[in-house]
N, C-alpha and C positions, 0 to 999 in steps of 0.2 A: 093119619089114621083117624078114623071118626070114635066119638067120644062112645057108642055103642063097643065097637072094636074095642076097644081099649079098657072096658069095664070088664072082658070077658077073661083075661089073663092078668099076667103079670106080678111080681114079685111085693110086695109092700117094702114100703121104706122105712130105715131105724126110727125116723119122729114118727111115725105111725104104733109105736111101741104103747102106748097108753096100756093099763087094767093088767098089765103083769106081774105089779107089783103086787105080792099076795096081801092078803088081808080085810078089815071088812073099813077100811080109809079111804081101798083103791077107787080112782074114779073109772067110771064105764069107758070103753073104746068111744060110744057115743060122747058121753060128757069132757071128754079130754079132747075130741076132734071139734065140738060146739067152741073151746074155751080156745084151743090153738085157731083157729079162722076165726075168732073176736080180735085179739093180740093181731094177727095179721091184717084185718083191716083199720085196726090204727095205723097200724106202722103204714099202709098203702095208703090213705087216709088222704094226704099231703099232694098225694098223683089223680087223686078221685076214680080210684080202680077199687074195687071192692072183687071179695072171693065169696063163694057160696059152696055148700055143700048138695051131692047130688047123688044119691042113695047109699052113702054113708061110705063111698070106695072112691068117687073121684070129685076134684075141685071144679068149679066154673069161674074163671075170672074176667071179670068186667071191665071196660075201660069207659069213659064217660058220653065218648060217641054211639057207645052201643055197641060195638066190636069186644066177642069175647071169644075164650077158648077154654078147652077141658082137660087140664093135663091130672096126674094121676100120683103127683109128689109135690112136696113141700120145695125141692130145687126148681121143679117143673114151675110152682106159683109164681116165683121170681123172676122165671126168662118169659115167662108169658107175659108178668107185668111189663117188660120191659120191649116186647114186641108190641104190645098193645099199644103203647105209650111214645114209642119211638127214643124213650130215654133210659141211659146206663143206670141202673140200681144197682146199689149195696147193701141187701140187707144187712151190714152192719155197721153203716155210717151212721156216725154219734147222733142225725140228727131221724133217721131209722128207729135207731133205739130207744131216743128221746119219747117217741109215738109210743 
């Protein structure tokens, strides 16, 4: 599915949950989504893939030859990294977390 397709449906995902929290603390859906794809391109940092944001509904991920894709979840940025990449990610290896 092309990344247009894919903007026009589809469910959001629970880390997509930002600005629910009531109150005047909460951060915006924008500022929670800028500060989640910070945190994840550290952690991606090590592989030289970077994620972008792309009208504030789906990700773009990069890999260093120029090869990217557009998936539309937080699970999605991870198999994409790892198709990009050619290599198995954990986002939760110690040295993941480390980033």
């Amino acid at each position: 599915m092309c990344g247009v397709c894919g903007s026009l449906g589809g469910e959001e995902h629970w880390s997509s949950g930002a600005g629910r929290i009531q109150g005047d603390s909460a951060p915006t859906r924008r500022a929670e989504r800028a500060r989640r794809i910070r945190v994840i391109n550290r952690a991606l940092m090590p592989l030289r893939v970077t994620v972008s944001d792309w009208q504030g509904r789906l990700y773009v991920v990069a890999g260093p030859t120029g090869k990217h894709m557009v998936v539309d979840s937080l699970p999605h940025i991870w198999q994409a990294a790892q198709e990009i990449t050619g290599r198995s990610l954990d986002p939760l290896a110690p040295a993941v977390l480390a980033a």
